[in-house]
N, C-alpha and C positions, 0 to 999 in steps of 0.2 A: 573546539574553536581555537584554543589558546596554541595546542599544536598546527591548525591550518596558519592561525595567522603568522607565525615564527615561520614556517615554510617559506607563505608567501614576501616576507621581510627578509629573508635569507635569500631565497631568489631575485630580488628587488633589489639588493645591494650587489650582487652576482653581478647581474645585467649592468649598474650603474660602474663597475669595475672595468669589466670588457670595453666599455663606449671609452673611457677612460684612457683605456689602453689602445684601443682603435684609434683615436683622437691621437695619441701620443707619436702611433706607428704611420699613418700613412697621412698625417696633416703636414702644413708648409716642412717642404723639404730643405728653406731657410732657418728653420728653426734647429733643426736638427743634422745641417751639413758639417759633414769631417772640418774641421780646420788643421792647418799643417805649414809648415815655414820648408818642404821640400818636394821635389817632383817623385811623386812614386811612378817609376815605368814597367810596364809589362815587357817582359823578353819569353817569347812563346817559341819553343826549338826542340831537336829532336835529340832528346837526352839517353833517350834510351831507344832500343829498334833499332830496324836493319840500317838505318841512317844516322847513327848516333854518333858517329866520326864529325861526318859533316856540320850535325848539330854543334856539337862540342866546338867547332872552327867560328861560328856566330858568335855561338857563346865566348868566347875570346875576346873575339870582337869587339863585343857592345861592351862585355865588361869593363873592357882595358879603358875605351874611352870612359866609362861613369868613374874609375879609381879614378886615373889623371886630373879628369875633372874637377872631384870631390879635394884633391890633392890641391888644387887650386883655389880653392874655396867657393866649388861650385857654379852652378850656372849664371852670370851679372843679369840682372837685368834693372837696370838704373844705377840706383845707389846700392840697390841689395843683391847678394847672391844668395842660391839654391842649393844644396845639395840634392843630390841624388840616389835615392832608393831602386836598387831593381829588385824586380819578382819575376823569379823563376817559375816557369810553367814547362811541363814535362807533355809533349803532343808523342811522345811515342812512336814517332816516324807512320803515324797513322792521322788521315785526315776526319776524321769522325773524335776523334780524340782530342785534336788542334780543336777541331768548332767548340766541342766544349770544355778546354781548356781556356779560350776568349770568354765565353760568356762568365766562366768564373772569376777573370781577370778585369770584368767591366761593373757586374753585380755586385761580387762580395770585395774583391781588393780595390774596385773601385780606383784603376790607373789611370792619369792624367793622358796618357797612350802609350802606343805600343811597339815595340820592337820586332820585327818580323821572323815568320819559320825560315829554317834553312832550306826543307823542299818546296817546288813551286804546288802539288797536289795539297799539302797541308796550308799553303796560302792562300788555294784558292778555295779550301771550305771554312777560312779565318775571315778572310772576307764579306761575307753576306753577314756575317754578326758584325763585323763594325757598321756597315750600312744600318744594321737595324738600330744598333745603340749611337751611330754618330760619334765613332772614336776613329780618331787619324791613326795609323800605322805607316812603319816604314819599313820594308824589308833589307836587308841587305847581303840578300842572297837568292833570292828564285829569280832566275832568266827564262820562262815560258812565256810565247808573246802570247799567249790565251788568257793570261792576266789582266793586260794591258786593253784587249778587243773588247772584255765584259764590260770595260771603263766603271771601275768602283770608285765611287767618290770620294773613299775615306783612305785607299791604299796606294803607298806609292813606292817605290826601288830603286835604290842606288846602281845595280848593275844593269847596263844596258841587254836587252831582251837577246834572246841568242839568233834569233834571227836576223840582228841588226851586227851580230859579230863570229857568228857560224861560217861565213862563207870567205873571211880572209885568208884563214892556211890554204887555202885549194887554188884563192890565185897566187898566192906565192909562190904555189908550187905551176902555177899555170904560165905566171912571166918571168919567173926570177931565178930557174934555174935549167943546165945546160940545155933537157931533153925533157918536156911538161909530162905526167902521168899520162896514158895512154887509157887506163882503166881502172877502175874501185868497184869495191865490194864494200854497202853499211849495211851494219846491223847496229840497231836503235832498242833498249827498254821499252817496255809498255807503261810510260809515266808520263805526265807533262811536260818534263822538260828532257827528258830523254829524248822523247819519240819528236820531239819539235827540232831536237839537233839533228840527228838524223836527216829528217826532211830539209832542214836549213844545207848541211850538206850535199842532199841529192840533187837541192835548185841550183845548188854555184857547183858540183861538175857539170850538170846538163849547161850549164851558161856557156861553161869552159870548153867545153868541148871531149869532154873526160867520158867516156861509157862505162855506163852502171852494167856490171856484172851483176850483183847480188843485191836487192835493197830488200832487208827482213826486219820487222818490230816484234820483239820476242818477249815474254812475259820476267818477270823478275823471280833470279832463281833458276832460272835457265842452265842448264849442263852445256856450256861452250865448246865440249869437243866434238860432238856430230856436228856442229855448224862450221866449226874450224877446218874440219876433216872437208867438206862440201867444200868450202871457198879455197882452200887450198889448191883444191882439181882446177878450178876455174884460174888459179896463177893471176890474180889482181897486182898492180904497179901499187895499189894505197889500200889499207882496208882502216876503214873509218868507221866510230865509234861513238854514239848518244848512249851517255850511260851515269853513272859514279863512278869513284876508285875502287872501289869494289869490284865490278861488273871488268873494271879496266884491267885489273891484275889478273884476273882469271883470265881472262884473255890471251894475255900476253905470254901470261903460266902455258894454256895450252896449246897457243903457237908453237912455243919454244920445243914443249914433248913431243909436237906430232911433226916437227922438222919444220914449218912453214915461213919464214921472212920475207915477208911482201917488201917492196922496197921504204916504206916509210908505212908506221901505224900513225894515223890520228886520232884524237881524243878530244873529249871533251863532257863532264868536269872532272877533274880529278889528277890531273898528272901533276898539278903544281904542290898538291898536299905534299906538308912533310913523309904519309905513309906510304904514298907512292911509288919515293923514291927509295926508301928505307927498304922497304922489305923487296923490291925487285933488286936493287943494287945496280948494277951496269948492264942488266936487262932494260931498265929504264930509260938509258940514253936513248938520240937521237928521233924521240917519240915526238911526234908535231903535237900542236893546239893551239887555240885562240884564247887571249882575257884582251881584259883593256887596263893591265895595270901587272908591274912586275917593283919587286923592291929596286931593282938600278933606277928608277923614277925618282926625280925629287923636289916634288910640289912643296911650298911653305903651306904651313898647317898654321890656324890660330890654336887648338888645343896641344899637342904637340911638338910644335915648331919647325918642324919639316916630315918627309917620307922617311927620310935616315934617320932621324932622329925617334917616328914611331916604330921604324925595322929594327931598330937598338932595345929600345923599350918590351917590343913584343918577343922579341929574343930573349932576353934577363928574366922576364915575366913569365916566358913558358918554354925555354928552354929548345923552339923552334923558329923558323922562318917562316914568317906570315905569307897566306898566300891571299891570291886578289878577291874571294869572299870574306877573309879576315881580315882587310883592310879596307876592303866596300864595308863592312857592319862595324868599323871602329870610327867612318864616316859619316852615320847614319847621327849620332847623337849630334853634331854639330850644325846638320841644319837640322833637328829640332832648334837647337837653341838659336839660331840665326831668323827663325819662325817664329818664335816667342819671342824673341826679343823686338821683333817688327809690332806685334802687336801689344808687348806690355803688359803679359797675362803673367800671372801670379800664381800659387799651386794655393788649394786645389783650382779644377780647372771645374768647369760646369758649363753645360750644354753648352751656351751661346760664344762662350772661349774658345768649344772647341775647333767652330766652325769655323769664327776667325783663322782659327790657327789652321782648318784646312786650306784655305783663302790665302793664307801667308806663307804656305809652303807650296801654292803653287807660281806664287810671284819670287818665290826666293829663287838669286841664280849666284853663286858664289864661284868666283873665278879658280880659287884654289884652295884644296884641299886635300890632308896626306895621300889622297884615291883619285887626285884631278878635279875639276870642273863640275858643277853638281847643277843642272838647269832642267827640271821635268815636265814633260810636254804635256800642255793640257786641253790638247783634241789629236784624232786620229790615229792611225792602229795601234801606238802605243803611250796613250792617255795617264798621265804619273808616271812614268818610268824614264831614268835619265837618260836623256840623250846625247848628254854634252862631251861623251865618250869614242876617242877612234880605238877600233878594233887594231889587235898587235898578234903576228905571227909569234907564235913559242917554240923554242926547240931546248928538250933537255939536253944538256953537255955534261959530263962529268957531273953530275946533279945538281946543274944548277938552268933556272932558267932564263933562257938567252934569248935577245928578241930580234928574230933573224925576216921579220918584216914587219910593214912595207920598206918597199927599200930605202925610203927617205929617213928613217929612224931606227934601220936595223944595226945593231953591233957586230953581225957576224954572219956570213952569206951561210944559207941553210944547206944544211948537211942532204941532198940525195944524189940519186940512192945509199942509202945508210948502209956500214959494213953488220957483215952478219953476227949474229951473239955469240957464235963458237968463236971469233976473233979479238973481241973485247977483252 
């Protein structure tokens, strides 16, 4: 007996432990909420993987704005400022790896929000975990208007969708210079924002009046010289490009080997990278594309103080020339804080803050900032994503780039047809 009863007293106090500790773990989430005097934010991007360039250009980004900031003493809101903590999250250039990279950055680091991937396929499986936990993000880098049609209430984007800025080079080239293309050839990635340029370009030739020779969406990884070698036969006036700088050098590599110079290649992302222009060298020149932002811009900035003055900074900081996804994600933090400070929220942030805070960054519209005009629309095809941006023809010169339309704001009428690469 004397042993049953010490049993059953040892299991009795067991049990009376556990509740103890159940009580401790999942009672008022008041009782046992983080406190913190700083914004912790999630920066989710592709650090590693076949996208790990473009990652690394976010990552820039968003950094440079949280140093500056922090440099300032942080985010004001009233009498008090913030600083700012970021958390690195590694999605691997892989979308299955983004989703659960969010859920780690919602559950356990528990971020006030978050700072968007660099591809639009890793955003759009970031996504549906903020809807679930009700965490605002911003990206400031995926242009797939298949973001914007799913209309996610908690995600929105500095750069305007590429189908709202895909189709400028083509009338540049359609009004603005001697003799318009007669005919193109695209080949487009199998990704979301690839294969949406692509298409963005095939609707503004078919507008212009341009015939499509070639329209192919090819898998990533693709051996570009039997497709080179095909389009070649065909003698296209433009061969045009949904892809990365990656996708885009290869390209242009195996143009050059198998003899072919169309009169102008376009592109689009990736020609404005530092890398782009590096390792092609004066293969580079003359190559079209669209952004909506070039360093000769120069918006007054409240974090900053102007575009030149963040083109200076990002320069000294990393030893390159920001291109227009590194200065759309160095604009990403400022309206956060132009959002918080509408609503007076305080870190940490909790559920009902956060909501505000989506509410306040749909009413935020800021006339200037180092990337332009920040106003995200919220109904129709592209729901959170900025609008407030015109589309700008790009031409490299000498490696830099030059904004040779519309004509009302070009610096230098556009180079077609371009001389050939044996002549450079």
């Amino acid at each position: 007996m004397k042993n049953i009863g010490s049993k059953f007293l040892a299991l009795l106090i067991s049990i009376v432990i556990a509740a103890i500790l159940v009580a401790g773990c999942g009672g008022s989430t008041k009782s046992t909420a983080e406190k913190r005097d700083y914004f912790k934010v999630g920066v989710i991007t592709s650090l590693s993987g076949a996208e790990a360039y473009g990652g690394n250009v976010t990552r820039r980004g968003y950094e440079l704005w949280a140093e500056t900031v922090n440099k300032k003493g942080g985010i004001k809101l009233g009498e008090k400022s913030y600083q700012v903590k970021l958390i690195f999250a590694d999605d691997q250039s892989d979308p299955n790896a983004g989703a659960d990279a969010a859920q780690r950055m919602i559950t356990s680091e528990k971020v006030d929000f978050i700072l968007g991937p660099y591809t639009s396929g890793v955003t759009m499986a970031v996504a549906p975990i903020l809807e679930k936990y009700k965490v605002p993000m911003i990206t400031g880098s995926a242009e797939s208007p298949l973001i914007w049609k799913q209309k996610f209430k908690y995600t929105f984007g500095t750069i305007p969708a590429v189908d709202l800025t895909g189709s400028q080079p083509l009338a540049t080239l359609a009004k603005e210079v001697g003799s318009k293309p007669a005919s193109i050839a695209i080949l487009g990635v199998n990704d979301p924002f690839s294969k949406a340029t692509a298409e963005a370009f095939k609707a503004a030739a078919e507008k212009e009046g341009i015939k499509v020779l070639k329209y192919d969406i090819v898998p990533a990884g693709t051996d570009f010289n039997p497709l080179i070698s095909a389009i070649k036969g065909l003698n296209p006036d433009v061969l045009a490009v949904g892809g990365h700088e990656k996708e885009h050098m290869e390209i242009i590599k195996a143009s050059k080997s198998l003899g072919f110079m169309p009169k102008v290649f376009l592109m689009h992302y990736g020609i404005t990278t530092p890398d782009f222009i590096k390792n092609l060298g004066k293969n580079s020149d003359y190559v079209m594309g669209a952004t909506t932002w070039t360093p000769d811009l120069n918006y007054k900035d409240a974090v900053f103080g102007s575009t030149k003055k963040y083109v200076e900074a990002a320069k000294i900081r990393y030893g390159s020339m920001p291109d227009y996804t590194e200065a759309a994600c160095a604009a990403t933090g400022q309206i956060f804080t132009a959002a918080l400070a509408k609503i007076k929220a305080i870190p940490p942030l909790n559920e009902e803050q956060r909501e505000k805070l989506v509410k306040a960054l749909e009413e935020v519209k800021i006339d200037s900032t180092l990337y332009g005009p920040i106003k995200f629309a919220t109904d129709g095809a592209w729901y959170h994503n900025n609008t407030g941006l015109k589309a700008l023809t790009i031409q490299i010169m000498q490696g830099n780039q030059i904004i040779v339309g519309p004509k009302q704001v070009k610096l230098k009428d556009p180079v077609y047809p371009v001389p050939p690469m044996s002549s450079r």
